[in-house]
NUDREN-240460 format. One record per residue (C-alpha): x, y, z; residue number from 1. Coordinates in pm, whole numbers, plus 50000, padded with zeros to 5 digits. Layout:
! residues N
<east->X&north->Y&up->Z&num->NUM>
...
! end
This chain:
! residues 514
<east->50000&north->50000&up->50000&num->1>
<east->50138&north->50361&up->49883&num->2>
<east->50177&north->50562&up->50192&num->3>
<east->50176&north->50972&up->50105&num->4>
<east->50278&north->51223&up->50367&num->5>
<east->50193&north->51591&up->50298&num->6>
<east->50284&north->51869&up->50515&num->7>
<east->50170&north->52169&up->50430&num->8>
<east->50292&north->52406&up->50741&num->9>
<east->50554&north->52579&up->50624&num->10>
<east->50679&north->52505&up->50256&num->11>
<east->50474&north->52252&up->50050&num->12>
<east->50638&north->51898&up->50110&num->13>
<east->50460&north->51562&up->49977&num->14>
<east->50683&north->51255&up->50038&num->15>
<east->50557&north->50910&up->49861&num->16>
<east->50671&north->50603&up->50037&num->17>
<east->50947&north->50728&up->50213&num->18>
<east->51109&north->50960&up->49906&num->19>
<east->51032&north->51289&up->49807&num->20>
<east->50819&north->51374&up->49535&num->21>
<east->51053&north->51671&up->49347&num->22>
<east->50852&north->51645&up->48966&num->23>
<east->50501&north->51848&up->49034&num->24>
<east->50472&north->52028&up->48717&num->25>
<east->50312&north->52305&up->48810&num->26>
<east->50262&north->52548&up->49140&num->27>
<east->49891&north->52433&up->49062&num->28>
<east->49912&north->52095&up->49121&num->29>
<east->50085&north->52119&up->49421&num->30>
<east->49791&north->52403&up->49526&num->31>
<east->49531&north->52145&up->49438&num->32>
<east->49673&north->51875&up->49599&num->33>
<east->49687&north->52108&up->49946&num->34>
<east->49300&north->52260&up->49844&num->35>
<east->49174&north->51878&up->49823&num->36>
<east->49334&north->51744&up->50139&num->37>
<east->49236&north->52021&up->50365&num->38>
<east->48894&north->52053&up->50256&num->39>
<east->48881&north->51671&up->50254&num->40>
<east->48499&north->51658&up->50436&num->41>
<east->48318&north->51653&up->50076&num->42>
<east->48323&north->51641&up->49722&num->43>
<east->48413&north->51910&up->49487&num->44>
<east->48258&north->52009&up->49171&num->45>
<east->48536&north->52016&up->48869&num->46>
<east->48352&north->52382&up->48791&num->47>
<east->48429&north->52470&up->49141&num->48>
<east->48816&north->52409&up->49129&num->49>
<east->48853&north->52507&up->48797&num->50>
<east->48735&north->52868&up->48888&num->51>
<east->48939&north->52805&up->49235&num->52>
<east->49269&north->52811&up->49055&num->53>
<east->49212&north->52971&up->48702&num->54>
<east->48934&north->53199&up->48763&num->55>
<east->49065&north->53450&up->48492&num->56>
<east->49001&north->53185&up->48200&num->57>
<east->48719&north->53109&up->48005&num->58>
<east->48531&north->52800&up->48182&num->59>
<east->48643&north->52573&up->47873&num->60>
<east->49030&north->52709&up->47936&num->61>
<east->48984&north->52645&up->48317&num->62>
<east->48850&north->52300&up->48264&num->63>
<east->49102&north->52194&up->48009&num->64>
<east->49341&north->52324&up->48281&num->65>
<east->49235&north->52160&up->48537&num->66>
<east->49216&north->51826&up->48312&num->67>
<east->49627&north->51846&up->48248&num->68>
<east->49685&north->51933&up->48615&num->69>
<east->49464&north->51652&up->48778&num->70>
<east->49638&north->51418&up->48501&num->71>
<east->49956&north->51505&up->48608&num->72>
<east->49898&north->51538&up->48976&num->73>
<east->49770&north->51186&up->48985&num->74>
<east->50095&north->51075&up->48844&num->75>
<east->50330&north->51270&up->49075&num->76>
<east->50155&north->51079&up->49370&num->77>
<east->50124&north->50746&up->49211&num->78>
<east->49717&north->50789&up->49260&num->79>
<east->49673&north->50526&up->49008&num->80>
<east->49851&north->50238&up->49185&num->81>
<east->49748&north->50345&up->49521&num->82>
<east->49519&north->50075&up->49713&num->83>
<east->49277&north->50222&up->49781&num->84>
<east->49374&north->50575&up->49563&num->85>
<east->49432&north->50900&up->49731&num->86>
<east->49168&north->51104&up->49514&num->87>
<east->48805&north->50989&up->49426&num->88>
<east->48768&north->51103&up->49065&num->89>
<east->48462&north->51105&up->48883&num->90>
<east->48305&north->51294&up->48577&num->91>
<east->48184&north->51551&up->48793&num->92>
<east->48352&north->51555&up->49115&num->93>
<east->48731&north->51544&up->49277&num->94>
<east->48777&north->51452&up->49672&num->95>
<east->49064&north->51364&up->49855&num->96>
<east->49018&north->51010&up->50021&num->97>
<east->49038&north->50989&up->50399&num->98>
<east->49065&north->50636&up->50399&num->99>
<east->49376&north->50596&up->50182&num->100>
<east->49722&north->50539&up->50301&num->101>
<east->49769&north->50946&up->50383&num->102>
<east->49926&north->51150&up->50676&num->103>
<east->49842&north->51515&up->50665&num->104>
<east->50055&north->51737&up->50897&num->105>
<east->49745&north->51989&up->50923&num->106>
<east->49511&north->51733&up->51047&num->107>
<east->49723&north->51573&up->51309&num->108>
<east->49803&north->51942&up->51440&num->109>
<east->49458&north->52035&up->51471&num->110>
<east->49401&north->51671&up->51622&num->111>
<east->49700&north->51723&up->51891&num->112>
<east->49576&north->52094&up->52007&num->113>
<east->49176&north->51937&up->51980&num->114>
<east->49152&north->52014&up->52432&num->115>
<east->49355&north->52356&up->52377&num->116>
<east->49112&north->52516&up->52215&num->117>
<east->48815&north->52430&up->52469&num->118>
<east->48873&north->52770&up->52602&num->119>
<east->48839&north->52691&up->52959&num->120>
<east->49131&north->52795&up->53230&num->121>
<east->49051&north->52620&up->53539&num->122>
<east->49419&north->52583&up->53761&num->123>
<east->49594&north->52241&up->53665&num->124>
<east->49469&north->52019&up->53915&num->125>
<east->49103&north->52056&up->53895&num->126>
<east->49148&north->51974&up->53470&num->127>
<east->49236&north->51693&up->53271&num->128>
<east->49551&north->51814&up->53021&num->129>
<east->49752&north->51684&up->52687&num->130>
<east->50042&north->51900&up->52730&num->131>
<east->50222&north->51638&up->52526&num->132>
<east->49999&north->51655&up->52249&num->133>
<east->49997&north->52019&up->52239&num->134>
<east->50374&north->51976&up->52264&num->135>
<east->50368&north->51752&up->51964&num->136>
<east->50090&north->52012&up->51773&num->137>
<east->50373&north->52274&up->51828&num->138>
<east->50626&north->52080&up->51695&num->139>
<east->50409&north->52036&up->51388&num->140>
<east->50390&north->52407&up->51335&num->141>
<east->50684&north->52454&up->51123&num->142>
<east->50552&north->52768&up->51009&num->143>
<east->50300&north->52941&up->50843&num->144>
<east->50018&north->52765&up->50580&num->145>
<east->50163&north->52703&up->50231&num->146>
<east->50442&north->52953&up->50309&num->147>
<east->50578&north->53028&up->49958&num->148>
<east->50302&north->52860&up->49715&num->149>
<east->50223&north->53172&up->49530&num->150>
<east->49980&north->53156&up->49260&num->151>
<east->49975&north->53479&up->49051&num->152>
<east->49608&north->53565&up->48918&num->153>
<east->49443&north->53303&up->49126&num->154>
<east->49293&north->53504&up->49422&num->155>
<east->49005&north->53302&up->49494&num->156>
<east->49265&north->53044&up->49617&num->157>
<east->49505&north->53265&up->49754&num->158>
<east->49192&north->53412&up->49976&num->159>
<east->49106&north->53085&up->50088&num->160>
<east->49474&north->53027&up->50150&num->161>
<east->49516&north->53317&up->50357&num->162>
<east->49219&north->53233&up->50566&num->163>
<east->49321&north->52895&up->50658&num->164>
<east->49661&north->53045&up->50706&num->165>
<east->49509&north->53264&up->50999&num->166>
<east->49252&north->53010&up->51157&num->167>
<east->49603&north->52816&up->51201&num->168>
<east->49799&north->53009&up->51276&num->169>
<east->49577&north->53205&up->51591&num->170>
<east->49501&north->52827&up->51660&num->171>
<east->49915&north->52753&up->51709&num->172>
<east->49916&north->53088&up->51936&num->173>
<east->49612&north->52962&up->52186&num->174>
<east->49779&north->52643&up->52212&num->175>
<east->50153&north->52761&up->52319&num->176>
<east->49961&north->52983&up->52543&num->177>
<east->49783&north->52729&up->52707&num->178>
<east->50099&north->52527&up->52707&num->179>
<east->50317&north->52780&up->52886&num->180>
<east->50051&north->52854&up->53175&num->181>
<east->50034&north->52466&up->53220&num->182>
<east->50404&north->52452&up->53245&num->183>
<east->50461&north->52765&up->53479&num->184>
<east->50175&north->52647&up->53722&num->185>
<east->50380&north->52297&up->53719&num->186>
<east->50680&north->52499&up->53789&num->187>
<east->50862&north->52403&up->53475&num->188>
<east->51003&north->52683&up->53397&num->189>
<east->51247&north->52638&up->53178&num->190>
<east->51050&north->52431&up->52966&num->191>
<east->50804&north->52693&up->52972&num->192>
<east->51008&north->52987&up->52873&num->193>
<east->51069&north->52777&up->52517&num->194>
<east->50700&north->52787&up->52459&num->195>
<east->50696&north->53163&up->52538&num->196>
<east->50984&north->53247&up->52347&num->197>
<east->50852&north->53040&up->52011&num->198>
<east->50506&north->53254&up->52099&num->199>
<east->50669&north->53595&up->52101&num->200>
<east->50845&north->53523&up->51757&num->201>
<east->50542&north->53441&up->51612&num->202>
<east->50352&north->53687&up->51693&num->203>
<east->50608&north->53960&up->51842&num->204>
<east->50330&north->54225&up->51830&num->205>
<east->50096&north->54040&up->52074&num->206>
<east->50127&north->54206&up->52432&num->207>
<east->50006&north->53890&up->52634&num->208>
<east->50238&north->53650&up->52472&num->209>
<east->50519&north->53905&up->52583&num->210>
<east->50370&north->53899&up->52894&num->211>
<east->50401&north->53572&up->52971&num->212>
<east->50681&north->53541&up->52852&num->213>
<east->50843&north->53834&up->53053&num->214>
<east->50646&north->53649&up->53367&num->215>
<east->50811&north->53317&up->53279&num->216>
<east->51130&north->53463&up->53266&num->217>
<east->51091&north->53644&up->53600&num->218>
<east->50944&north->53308&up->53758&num->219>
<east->51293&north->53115&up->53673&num->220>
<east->51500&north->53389&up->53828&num->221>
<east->51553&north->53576&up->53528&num->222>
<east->51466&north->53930&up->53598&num->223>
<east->51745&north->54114&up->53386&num->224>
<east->51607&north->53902&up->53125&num->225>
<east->51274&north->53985&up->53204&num->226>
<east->51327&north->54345&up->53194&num->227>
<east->51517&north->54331&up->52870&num->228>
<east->51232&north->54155&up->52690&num->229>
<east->51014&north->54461&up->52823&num->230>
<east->51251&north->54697&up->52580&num->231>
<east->51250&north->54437&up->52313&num->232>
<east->50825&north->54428&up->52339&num->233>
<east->50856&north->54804&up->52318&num->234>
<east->51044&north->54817&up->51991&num->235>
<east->50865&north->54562&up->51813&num->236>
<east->50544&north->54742&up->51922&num->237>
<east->50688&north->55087&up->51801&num->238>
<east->50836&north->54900&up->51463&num->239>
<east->50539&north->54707&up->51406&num->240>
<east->50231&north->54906&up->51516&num->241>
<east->50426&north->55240&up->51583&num->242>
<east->50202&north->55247&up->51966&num->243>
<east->50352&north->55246&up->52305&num->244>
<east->50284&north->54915&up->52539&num->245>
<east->49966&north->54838&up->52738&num->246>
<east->49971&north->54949&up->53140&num->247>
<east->49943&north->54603&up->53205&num->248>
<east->50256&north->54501&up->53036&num->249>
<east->50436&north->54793&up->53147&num->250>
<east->50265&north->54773&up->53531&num->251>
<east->50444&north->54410&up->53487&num->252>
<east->50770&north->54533&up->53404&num->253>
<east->50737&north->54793&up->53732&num->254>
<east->50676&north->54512&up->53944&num->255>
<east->50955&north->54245&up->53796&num->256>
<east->51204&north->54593&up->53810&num->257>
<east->51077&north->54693&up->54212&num->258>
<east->51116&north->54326&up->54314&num->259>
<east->50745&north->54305&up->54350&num->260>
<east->50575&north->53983&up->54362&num->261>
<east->50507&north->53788&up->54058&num->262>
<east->50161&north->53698&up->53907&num->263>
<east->50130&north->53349&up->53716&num->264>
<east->50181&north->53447&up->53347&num->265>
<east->49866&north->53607&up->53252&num->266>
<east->49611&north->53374&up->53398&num->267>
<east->49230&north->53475&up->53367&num->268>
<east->48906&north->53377&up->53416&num->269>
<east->48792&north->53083&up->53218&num->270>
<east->48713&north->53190&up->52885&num->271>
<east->48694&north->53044&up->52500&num->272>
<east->48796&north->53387&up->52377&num->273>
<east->49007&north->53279&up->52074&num->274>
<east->49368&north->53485&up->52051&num->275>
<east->49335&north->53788&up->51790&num->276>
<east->49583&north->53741&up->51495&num->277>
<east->49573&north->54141&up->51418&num->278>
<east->49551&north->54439&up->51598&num->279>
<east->49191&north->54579&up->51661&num->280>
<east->49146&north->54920&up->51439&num->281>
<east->48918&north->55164&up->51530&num->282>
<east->48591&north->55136&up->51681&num->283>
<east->48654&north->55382&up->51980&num->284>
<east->48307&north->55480&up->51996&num->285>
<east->48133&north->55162&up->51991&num->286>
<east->48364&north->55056&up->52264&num->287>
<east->48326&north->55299&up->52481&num->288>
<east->47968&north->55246&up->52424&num->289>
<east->47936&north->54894&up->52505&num->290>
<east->48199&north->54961&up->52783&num->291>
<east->47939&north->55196&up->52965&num->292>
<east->47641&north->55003&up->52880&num->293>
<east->47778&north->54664&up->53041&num->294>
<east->47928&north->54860&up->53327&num->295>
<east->47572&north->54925&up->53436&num->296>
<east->47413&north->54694&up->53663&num->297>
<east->47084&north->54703&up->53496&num->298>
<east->47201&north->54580&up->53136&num->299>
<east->47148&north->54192&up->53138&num->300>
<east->47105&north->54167&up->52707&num->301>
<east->47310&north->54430&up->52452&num->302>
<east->47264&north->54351&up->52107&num->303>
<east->47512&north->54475&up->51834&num->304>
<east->47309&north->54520&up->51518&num->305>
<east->47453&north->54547&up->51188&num->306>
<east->47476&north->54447&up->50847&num->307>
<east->47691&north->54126&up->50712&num->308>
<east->48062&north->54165&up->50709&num->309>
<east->48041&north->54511&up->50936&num->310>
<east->48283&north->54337&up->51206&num->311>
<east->47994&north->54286&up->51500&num->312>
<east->48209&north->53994&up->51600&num->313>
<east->48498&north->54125&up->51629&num->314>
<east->48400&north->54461&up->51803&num->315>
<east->48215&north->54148&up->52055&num->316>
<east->48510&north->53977&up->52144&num->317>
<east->48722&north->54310&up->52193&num->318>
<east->48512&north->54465&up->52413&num->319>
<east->48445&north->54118&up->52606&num->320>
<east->48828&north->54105&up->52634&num->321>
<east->48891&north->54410&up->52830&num->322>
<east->48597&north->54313&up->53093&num->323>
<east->48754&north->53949&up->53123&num->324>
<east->48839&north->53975&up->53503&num->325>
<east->48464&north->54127&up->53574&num->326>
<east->48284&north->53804&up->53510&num->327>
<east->48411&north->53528&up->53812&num->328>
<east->48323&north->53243&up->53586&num->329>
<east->48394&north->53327&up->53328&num->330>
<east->48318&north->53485&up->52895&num->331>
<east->48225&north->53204&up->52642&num->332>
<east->48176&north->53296&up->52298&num->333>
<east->47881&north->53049&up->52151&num->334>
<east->47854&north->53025&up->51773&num->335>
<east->47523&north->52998&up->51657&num->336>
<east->47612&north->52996&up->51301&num->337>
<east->47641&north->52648&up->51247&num->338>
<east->47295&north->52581&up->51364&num->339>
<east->46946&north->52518&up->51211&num->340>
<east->46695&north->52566&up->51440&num->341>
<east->46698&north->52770&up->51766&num->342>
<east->46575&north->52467&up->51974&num->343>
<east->47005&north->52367&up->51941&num->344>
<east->47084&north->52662&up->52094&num->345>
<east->47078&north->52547&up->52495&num->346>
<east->47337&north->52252&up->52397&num->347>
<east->47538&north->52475&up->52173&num->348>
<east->47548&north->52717&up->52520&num->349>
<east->47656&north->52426&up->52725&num->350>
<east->47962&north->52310&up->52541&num->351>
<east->48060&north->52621&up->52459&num->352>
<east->48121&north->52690&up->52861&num->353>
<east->48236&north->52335&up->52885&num->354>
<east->47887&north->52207&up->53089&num->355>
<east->47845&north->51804&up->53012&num->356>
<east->47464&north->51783&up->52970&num->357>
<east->47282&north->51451&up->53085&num->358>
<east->47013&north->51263&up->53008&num->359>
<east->46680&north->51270&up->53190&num->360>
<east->46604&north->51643&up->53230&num->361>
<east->46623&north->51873&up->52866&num->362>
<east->46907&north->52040&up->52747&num->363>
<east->46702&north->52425&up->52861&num->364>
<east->46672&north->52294&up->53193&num->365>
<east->46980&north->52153&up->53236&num->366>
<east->47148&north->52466&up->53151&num->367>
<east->46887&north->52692&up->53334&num->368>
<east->47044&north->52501&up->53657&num->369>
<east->47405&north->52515&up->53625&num->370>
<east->47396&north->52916&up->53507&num->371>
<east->47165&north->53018&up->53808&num->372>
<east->47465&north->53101&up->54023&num->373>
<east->47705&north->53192&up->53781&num->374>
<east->47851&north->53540&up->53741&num->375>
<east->47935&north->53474&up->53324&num->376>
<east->47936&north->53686&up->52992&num->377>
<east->47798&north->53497&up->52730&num->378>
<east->47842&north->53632&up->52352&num->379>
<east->47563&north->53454&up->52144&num->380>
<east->47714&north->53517&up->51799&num->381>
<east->47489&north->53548&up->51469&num->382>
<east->47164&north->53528&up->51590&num->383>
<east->46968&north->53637&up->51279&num->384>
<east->46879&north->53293&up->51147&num->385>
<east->46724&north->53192&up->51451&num->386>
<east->46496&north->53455&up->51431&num->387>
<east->46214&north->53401&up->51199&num->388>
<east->46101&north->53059&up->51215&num->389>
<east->45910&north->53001&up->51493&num->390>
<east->45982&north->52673&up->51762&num->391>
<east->45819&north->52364&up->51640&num->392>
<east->45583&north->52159&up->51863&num->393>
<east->45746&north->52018&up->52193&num->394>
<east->46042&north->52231&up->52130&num->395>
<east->46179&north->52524&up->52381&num->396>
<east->46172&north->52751&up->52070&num->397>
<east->46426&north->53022&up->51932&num->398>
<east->46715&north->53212&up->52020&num->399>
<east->46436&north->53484&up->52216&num->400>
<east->46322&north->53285&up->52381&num->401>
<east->46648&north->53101&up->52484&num->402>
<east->46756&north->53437&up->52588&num->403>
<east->46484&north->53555&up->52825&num->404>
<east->46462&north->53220&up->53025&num->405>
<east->46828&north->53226&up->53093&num->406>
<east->46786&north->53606&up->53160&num->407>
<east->46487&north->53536&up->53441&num->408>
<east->46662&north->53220&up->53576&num->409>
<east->47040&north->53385&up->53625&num->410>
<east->47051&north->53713&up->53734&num->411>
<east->47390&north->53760&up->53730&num->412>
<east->47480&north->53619&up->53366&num->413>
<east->47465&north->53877&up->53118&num->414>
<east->47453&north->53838&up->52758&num->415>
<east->47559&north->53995&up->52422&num->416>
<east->47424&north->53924&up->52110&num->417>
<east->47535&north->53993&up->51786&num->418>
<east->47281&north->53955&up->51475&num->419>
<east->47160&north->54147&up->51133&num->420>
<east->46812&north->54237&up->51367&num->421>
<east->46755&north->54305&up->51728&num->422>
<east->46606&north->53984&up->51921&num->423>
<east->46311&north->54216&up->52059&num->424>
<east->46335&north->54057&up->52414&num->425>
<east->46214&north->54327&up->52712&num->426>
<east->46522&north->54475&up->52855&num->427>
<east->46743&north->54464&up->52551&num->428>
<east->46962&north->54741&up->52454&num->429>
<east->47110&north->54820&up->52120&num->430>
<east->47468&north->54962&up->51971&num->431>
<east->47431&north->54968&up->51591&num->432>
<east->47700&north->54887&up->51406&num->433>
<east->47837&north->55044&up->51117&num->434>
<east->48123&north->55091&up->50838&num->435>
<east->48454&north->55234&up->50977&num->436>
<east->48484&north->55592&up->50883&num->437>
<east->48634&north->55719&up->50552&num->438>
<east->48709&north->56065&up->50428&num->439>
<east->48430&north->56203&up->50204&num->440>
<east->48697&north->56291&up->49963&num->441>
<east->49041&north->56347&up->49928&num->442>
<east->49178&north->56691&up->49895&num->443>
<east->49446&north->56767&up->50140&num->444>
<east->49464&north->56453&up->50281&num->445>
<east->49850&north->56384&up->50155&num->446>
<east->49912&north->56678&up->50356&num->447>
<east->49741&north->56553&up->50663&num->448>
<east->49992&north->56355&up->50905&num->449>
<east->49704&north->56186&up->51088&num->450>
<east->49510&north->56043&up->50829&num->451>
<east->49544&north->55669&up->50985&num->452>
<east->49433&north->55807&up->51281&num->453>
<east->49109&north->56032&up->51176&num->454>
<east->49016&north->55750&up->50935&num->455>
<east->48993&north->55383&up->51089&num->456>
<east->48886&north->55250&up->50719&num->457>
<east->49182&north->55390&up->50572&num->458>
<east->49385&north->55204&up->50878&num->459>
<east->49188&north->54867&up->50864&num->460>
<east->49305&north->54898&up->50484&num->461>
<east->49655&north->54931&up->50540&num->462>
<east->49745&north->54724&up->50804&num->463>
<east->49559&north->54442&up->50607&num->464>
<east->49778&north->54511&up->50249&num->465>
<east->50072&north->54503&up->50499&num->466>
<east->50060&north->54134&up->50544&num->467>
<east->50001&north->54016&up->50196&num->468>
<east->50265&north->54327&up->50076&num->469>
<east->50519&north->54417&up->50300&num->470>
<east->50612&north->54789&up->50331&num->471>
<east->50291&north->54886&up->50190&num->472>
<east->50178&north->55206&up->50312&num->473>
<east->49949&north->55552&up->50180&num->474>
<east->50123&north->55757&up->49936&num->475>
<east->49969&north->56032&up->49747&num->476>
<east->50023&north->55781&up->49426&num->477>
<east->49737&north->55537&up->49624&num->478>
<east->49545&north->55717&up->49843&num->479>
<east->49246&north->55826&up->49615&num->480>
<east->49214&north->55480&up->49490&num->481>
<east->49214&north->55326&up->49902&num->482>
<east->48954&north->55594&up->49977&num->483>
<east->48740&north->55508&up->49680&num->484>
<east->48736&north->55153&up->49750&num->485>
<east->48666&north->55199&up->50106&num->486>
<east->48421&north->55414&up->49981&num->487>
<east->48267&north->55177&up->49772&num->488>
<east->48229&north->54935&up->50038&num->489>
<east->48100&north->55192&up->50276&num->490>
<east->48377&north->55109&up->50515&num->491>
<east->48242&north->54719&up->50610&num->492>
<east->48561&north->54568&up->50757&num->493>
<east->48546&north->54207&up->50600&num->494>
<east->48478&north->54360&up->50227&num->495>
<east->48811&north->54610&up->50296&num->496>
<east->49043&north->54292&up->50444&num->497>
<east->48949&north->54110&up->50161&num->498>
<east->48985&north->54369&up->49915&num->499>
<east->49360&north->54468&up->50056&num->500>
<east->49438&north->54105&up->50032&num->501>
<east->49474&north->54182&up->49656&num->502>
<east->49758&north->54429&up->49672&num->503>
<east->49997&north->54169&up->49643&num->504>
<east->49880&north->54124&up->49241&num->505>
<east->49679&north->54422&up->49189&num->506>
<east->49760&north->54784&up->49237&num->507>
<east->49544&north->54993&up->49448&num->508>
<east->49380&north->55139&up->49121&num->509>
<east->49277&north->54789&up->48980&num->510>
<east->49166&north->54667&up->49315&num->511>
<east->48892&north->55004&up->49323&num->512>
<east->48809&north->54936&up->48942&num->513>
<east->48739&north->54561&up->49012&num->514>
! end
């Protein structure tokens, strides 16, 4: 039997029974190869991944494309002498085959960090861990998705490849984080300041990782170490994001500098928060907003209401961030998204806070009794489809109505929903949200030093072309075209991320006249 091992973290590698496989013809082979196993749950129309990877051809180009490139992809791997083959192949349809002979570095990371990600801190002993698989999941993580595999004029691939990239990549940083807090409770140390150190280079920008690892440092009787990473964090802050540190990381840096006593690195309430892979742009207004409205006793249900794609998620989890320590047991983010009918949503509440339900009483009821004491922000995101259709017979009925019961039964849980229409439950309160501001038009603005600043859109753009394009920045040769398209878009987040994504093919002129 053939035995295929494809690791896709870092630079594209496929290695065929024991030896590498150096003839792919093509950068597009190699992409489909990676496209197929990854997205190995289903079948893919030939139409699909013809327009995935030429989508600038005519469909009969694309498909005679395609053709060649299966053809000789099938050969590179030895598909036709595999037992069973690695790719299902009919007239219609390509799919990878899960039960051939393959090992997929992706799947076996997101296997080994599986009980990272179930966002609950509770301290060591009271918790069953994997360290060692997380351990192994890290050593997986050679680097980032498909680093190198460029494909010129296919950005419907490179889109989905940047995405996966990211969902990765934040999942590598959660799990090193959870890793070094396991370690430093254990008093490892040593072992933990590896962990920390591998977090801070990938992700030198992200205060908490230097935070722990300043902590970890500290912990193992490094304090001149300590304090030096505090002037590293500050330069790569300044070089990266041109800001200053957070008081918490520099209030750390006091206290490892005075002597002070030392906090375990950066442990919180329990939460599922997941860790942010860019800096949050804008939105000072909302936040404040939402800031004042859950700072008041009376608020139990806020709703931020806004269109697709205008970042309600994201402002969510930011502002649920910075209240972290004000809820004892803890912030769970629930993801409604995935369901069909709003009688799921009690059992999509309970594993999201990592509550086992039982049988005998219903899921409602079940919940309705472990929340009734519990001091917890709950962020019920995309609520919109759960809506309109009313509950069928027998069941406890939609997101409202999921809402209010847990809202009479547990008066100190307090909930935040984010949806395309308010849930219209008594009590609610409401913080619309918008586009990011843009300038109405562009005179003067190459003459204004704070244009990043006065215009979050304009921001959101370039910090986004940044990754795909590095050194990209606003010139007066781009910044009519970035203000048009932001324009265009009236300044929703996801439609300007994705749209700055193509700087790295398409100037900022072709980008606005696409």
């Amino acid at each position: 039997m053939a035995h295929l091992r494809l690791s896709l973290l870092g630079p594209f590698r496929a290695v065929l029974d024991g030896q590498p496989i150096a003839h792919f013809e093509s950068s597009k082979a190699r992409a489909l190869l990676a496209y197929l196993a990854v997205e190995a749950d289903r079948p893919h129309r030939r139409e699909t991944l013809a327009g995935l990877l030429w989508p600038n051809l005519t469909d009969r180009a694309a498909h005679g494309n395609l053709r060649n490139t299966l053809s000789r992809l099938r050969r590179a791997i030895g598909d036709r002498d595999a037992d069973p083959s690695f790719l299902l192949v009919s007239r219609e349809t390509i799919q990878f085959n899960r039960a051939s002979d393959c090992w997929l570095d992706v799947q076996a990371f997101q296997d080994r960090s599986a009980t990272s990600q179930e966002g609950t801190y509770r301290p060591a002993r009271d918790r069953p861990e994997r360290p060692e698989q997380w351990a192994e999941a890290i050593a997986l993580y050679r680097g980032s998705f498909l680093d190198g595999l460029n494909l010129g004029g296919s950005a419907p691939f490179e889109d989905w490849s940047l995405l996966t990239r990211e969902k990765l990549f934040r999942r590598a940083l959660v799990t090193l984080h959870r890793l070094v807090i396991y370690l430093a409770e254990r008093g490892e140390y040593e072992r933990a300041g590896r962990y920390a150190w591998r977090q801070v280079e990938l992700a030198p920008w992200d205060e908490s990782a230097q935070r722990q690892l300043m902590g970890v440092l500290a912990l193992d009787g490094q304090r001149d170490a300590a304090l030096a990473q505090y002037q590293a964090c500050c330069r790569a802050l300044e070089a990266e994001l041109d800001v200053a540190p957070e008081a918490e990381t520099t209030a750390l840096y006091e206290r490892i500098r005075d002597g002070g006593e030392l906090p375990a690195p950066d442990v919180l309430p329990p939460h599922n928060l997941p860790a942010q892979l860019t800096p949050f742009v804008g939105r000072e207004r909302e936040l404040a907003e939402i800031a004042q409205v859950l700072a008041d006793p009376a608020c139990r249900l806020l709703s931020l209401v806004g269109s697709g794609g205008s970042g309600k998620t994201r402002l969510a989890l930011e502002a649920a961030t910075a209240r972290l320590r004000a809820y004892e047991h803890g912030v769970y983010c629930v993801s409604l998204n995935p369901l069909q009918s709003g009688d799921a949503v009690p059992a999509a509440i309970a594993r999201a806070i990592g509550f086992a339900l039982s049988g005998g009483q219903g899921p409602m009821q079940q919940l309705l009794d472990y929340v009734r004491r519990k001091r917890m922000l709950l962020i019920l995101d995309n609520c919109e489809h759960l809506l309109a259709s009313p509950p069928m017979r027998g069941m406890t009925g939609g997101i409202a109505s999921t809402a209010s019961a847990i809202l009479r039964a547990a008066p100190q849980v307090t909930l935040v929903a984010t949806s395309r229409a308010r849930l219209n439950v008594p009590g609610e309160n409401l913080v619309p949200v918008g586009g990011m501001v843009y300038p109405d038009q562009t005179s003067d603005l190459c003459q204004t030093s704070d244009v990043l600043d006065r215009y979050s859109a304009l921001a959101l753009f370039a910090q986004s072309a940044r990754r795909v394009r590095p050194g990209f920045d606003l010139s007066a040769n781009n910044l009519d075209a970035v203000v048009r398209i932001c324009r265009l878009v009236q300044g929703l987040p996801l439609a300007i991320i994705l749209s700055a994504a193509w700087t790295r093919i398409l100037s900022s002129d072709e980008i606005a006249e696409e």
